[in-house]
Every structure is written in C-alpha cells, then in structure tokens.
N, C-alpha and C positions, 0 to 999 in steps of 0.2 A: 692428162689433158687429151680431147681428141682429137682426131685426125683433121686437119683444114682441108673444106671441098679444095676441087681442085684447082690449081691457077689461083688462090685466095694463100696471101702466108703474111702471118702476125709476124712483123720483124722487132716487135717491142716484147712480143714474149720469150724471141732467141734474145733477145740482150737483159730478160730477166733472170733467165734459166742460166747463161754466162755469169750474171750476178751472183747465182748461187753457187758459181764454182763447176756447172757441168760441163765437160770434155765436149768438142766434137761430136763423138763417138754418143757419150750420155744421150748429148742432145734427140741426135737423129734419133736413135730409139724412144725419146720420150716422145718425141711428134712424127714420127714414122717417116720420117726422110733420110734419103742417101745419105752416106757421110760427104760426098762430096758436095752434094747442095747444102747440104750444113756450109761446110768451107766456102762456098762460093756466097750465101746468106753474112756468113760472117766477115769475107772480105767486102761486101756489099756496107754493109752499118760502120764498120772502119772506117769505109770512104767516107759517106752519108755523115757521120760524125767526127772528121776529118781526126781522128785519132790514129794515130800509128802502131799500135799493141792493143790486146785484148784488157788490157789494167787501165789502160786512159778509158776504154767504152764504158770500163764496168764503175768505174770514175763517173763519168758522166753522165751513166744511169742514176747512182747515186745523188750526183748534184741536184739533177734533174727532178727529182723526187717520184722517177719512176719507179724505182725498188726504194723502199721504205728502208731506215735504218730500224732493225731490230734491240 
C-alpha cells in the first residue's frame, strides 16, 4: 500500500489491515506511520465506532461489509 500524501489518512484501510489480524506495529510499517499515530488512529475508530476493544471494530468492519468474509 502507499504512502498517504500528507494530512490525508484512510481510517477504513487501518480497520481493514486490523481485520486482517496486523499488530500496531505491522500496521505502521505497512502505511509508513509512527507506531504511535497507529495507536492514536486506532483509539480514534474505537471512539468513532463506539467499540470498546479492537474485536468489537473488527466486528463491525465485518458487519459492515467493509472487509468481506472470505
């Protein structure tokens, strides 16, 4: 995936790439962000999707029919 100009950030592709199971850590390096902006992106869509844990988002992507079931 490349890099988002800057000030621009896909908050549907961090709650895909969480779909798939990647870490914090994965994340930031597949989109080239700090791990902390990771964490802060990711307490951000928690709120946003008033979910309380990373399994109710990835729940909700799901539902959603943001990530496809395979």
């Amino acid at each position: 995936m490349p890099p988002q100009p800057q000030g621009q950030h896909d908050q549907a592709g961090d709650l895909r790439l969480m779909a798939h199971g990647l870490s914090n850590g994965e994340i930031a390096t597949e989109l080239f962000l700090g791990l902390q902006t990771v964490k802060t992106h990711v307490s951000s869509l928690l709120r946003q999707l008033g979910a309380r844990d990373r399994t109710q988002a990835v729940i909700a992507a799901y539902a959603s029919g943001l990530v496809p079931l395979r």
